[in-house]
N, C-alpha and C positions, 0 to 999 in steps of 0.2 A: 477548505480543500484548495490545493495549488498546486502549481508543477514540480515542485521538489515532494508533496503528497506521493505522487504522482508514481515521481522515480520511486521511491523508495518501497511501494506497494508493487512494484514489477513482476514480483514474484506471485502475484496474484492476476496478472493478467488473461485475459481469454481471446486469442487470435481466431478461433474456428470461426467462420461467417455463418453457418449452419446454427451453431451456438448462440451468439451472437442477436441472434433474426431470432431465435425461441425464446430468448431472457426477454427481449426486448417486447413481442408480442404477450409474453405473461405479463411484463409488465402493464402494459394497455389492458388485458384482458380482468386483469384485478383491481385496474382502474386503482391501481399507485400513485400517489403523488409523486410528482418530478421536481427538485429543487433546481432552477435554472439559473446558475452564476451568473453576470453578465459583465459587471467590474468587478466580481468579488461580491462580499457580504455584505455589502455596500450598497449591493442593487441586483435585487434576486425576485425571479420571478416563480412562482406554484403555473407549473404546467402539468397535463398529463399525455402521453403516448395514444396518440387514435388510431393510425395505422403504421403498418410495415408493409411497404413493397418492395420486393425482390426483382423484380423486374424494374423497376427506374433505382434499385440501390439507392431509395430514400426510405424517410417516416416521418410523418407527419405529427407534430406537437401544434396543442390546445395553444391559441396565443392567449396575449393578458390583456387584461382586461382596462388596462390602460394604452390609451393610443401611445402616450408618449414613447413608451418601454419598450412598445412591438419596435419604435422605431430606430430604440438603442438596440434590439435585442438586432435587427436587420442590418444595420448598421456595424457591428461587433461583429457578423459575418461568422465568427466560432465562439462559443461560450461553454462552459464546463455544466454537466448535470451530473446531480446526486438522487438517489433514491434508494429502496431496499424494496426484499423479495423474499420471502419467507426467513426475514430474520437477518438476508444475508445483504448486504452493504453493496450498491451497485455504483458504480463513476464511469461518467465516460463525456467525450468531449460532443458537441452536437457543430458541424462543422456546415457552411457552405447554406448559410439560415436564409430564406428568400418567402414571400410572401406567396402562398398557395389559398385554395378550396378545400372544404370537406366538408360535403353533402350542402351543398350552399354555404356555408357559414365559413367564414375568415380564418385562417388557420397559417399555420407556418410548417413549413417546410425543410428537412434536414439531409444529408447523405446519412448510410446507417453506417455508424464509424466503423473502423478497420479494427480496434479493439476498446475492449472497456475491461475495469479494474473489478475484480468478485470477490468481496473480502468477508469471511464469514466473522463474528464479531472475536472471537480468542484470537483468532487467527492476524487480526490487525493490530491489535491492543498492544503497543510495543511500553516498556516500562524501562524508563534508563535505570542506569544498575547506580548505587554508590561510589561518590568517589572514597568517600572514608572509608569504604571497606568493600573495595574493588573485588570483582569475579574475575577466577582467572579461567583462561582458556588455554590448554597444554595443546599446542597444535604439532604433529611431523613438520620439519621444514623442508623444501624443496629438494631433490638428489645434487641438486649440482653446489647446492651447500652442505653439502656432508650428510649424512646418518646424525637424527638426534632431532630433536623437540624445543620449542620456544616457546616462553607464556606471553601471553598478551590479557591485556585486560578488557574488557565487554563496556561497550557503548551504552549497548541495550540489547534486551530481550523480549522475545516474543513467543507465543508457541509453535509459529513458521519457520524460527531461528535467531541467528543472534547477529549484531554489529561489533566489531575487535577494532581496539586500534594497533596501527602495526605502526610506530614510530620510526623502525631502524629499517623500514623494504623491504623485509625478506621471503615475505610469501610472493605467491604467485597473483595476479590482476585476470587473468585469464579468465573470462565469462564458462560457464556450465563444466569447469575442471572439478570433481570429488576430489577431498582428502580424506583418506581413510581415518582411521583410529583415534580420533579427537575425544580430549576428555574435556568437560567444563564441571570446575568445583563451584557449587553454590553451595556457600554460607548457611549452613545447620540442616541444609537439606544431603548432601552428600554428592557424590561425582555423578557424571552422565557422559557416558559414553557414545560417540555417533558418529557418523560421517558427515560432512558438511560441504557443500555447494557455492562454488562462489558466483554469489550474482550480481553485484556490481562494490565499486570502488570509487571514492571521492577524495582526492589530496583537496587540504586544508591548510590555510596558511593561520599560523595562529600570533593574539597579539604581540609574541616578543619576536616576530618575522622567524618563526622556524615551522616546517612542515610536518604533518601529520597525516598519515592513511588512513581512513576508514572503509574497511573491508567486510559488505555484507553478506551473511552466510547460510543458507537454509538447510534444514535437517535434513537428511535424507536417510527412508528408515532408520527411524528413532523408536526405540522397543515404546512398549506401553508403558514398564515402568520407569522410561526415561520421561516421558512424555507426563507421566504423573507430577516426578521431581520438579519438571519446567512450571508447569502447572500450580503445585504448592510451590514456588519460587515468587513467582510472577503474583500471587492471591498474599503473599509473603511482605513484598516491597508495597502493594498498593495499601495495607493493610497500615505498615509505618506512614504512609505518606500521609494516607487520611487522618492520623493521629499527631500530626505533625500541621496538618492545616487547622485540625481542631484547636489544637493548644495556641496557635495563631490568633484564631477566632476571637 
């Protein structure tokens, strides 16, 4: 997990503080392990959640069991944790780490972040599409380029939605804008029809120095049998890949 992890899961994040303080204490109260990043996967601590206080906007995490570590983890001042909750995938940054109590015992100390990332497992599973036999995405373009539709081709997909690149600029970058009437053709599975979301956007310089947009897009009501098609798409590519590493093997 990383900060480009990070961005790219936005579309799954939980700002409510109410929310937030409830994930968090199921988390403690299920007595969930906490992955605790500290450089990375390089140097990770198993902590778990003891308390939430609402009243000093902290929580308290189990320290490790190595002196040295508390003293990277204190030191490091923010570090990234991971964990899961009935299945579903929790991140979130543990910020402002300082050396506390609880109930006697050595413990550390955190703010309760301001958000964390809720990724249910389909729901994150993003699968880049083919370049040899690229998805296309029939998108409207803008009013103030005329009446009429552009294809673009799919980064990746997921069942939250999909990544386009748009090489020529002609959509819109504008955060929470719908575009109505989008079609995306997947390869033997047939068209799906949706409205899509724009939730963020990355220019990329590529190696022969020319620029490229990636333009990430979320479903918005997407019928059931749209959401099937994604589904058998996505079970589809993972399907080639593992038979493709097999023959590697």
């Amino acid at each position: 997990m990383n900060d480009q992890d990070l961005d790219n899961w936005h579309d799954y994040e939980v700002e409510s503080r109410r929310e937030i303080m409830a994930l968090l204490r199921q988390i403690g109260e299920k007595h969930q392990l906490v992955r605790m990043l500290i450089k990375g996967e390089a140097d990770v601590c198993v902590t778990t959640v003891l308390e939430v206080d609402p009243d000093t906007n902290s929580m308290v995490l189990d320290r490790s069991i190595e002196r040295m570590q508390n003293e990277r983890i204190i030191d490091a001042g923010t570090v990234r944790c991971e964990t899961s909750l009935d299945k579903i995938r929790i991140l979130f940054k543990a910020e402002n780490l300082r050396p506390t109590l609880y109930k006697g015992d050595s413990a550390l100390r955190a703010d309760i972040p301001p958000s964390l990332i809720r990724l249910q497992r389909r729901e994150y599973y993003r699968m880049e599409t083919p370049v040899s036999n690229p998805v296309r995405a029939i998108i409207p373009l803008p009013p103030e380029l005329g009446a009429g539709t552009a294809v673009f081709p799919l980064h990746d997909i997921s069942c939250g939605g999909i990544a386009i690149l748009d090489n020529k600029f002609q959509l819109s970058t504008t955060i929470g804008e719908t575009i109505p009437n989008c079609r995306i053709e997947l390869p033997e599975i047939g068209p799906v029809t949706v409205a899509l979301q724009i939730r963020n956007s990355l220019d990329m310089t590529l190696l022969n120095n020319k620029t490229n947009r990636r333009i990430g897009l979320q479903f918005i009501d997407i019928s059931r049998g749209g959401m099937a098609g994604v589904q058998r798409y996505i079970t589809k590519l993972e399907r080639e890949r593992n038979a493709r590493l097999a023959g590697l093997a």
